[in-house]
N, C-alpha and C positions, 0 to 999 in steps of 0.2 A: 314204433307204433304198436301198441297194445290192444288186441282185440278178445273179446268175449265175447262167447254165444253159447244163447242159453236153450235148451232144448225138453222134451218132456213132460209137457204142460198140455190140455186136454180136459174132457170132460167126463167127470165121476162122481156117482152118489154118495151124499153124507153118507160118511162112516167106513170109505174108501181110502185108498193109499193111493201115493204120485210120488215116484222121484224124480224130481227135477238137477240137470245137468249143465253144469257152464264151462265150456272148451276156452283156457286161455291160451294164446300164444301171442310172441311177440317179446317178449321180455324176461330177465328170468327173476319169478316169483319168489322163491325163499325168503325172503323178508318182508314180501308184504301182508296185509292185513285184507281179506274177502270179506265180501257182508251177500247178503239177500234183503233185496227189499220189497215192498210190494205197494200197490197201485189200485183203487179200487175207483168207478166211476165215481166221480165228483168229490174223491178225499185226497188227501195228500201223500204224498209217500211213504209208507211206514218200515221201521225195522223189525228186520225176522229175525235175522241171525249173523253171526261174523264167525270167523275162523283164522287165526295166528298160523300162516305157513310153518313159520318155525319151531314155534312154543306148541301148536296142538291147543291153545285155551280158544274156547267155546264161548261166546253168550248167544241167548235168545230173551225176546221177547214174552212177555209172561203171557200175551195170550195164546203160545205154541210152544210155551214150557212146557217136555211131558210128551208132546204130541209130534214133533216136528227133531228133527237130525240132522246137525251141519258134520258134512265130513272132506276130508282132501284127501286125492293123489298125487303126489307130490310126481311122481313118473312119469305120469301124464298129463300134470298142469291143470287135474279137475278138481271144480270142485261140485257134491252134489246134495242137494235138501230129500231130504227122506220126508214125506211129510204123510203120515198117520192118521186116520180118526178125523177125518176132513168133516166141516162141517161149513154151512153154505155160508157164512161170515169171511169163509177163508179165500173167497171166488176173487181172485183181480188179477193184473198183470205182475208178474214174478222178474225182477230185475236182479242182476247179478254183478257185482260192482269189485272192483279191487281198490286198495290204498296203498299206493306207491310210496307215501313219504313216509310211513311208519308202521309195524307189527302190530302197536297198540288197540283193540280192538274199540271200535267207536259206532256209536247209534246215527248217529244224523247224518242224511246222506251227503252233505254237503263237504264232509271230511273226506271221499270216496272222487276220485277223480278221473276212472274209466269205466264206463256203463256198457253193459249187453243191450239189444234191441228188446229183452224185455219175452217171457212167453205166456199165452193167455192159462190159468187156472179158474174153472167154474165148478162148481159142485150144488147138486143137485140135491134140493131138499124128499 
């Protein structure tokens, strides 16, 4: 049983920092593939970012290119978003997801097949 929880999330004015935090346990991660995603009232889920346990490759989302940090500890099975220069677009619930069948880093959440409960980010214009 694989579990993540995501922690860190909170309210702060445009042009603020938040690092947000996801405790996985339960399995061992080195080969899989992390994402971040996010939730905003009445849109669909979007991708922020993923993270390759093994390889270290990175992508994000172009509208947190720049702005926004995916990193891991691999010691502690965390993984965490630095996120920078927040701007009130960026306000929704932050989910934290792993992919079990492959390192390959992937956009759509649907490739991602263990979810965190998700934690609230709002940012204040």
């Amino acid at each position: 049983q694989v579990q993540l929880v995501e922690s860190g999330g909170g309210l702060v004015q445009a042009g603020g920092s938040l690092r947000l935090s996801c405790a996985a346990s339960g399995r061992t991660f080195s080969s899989y593939a992390m994402g971040w995603f996010r939730q905003a009232p009445g849109k669909e889920r979007e991708f922020v970012a993923a993270i390759s346990w093994s390889g270290g490759s990175r992508a994000y989302a172009d509208s947190v290119k720049g702005r926004f940090t995916i990193s891991g500890d691999n010691a502690k099975n965390t993984v965490y978003l630095q996120m920078n220069s927040l701007k009130p677009e960026d306000t929704a619930v932050y989910y934290c997801a792993a992919d079990s069948r492959s390192s390959w880093l992937k956009r759509g959440p649907t490739n991602y097949d263990y979810w965190g409960q998700g934690t609230q980010v709002t940012v204040s214009s």
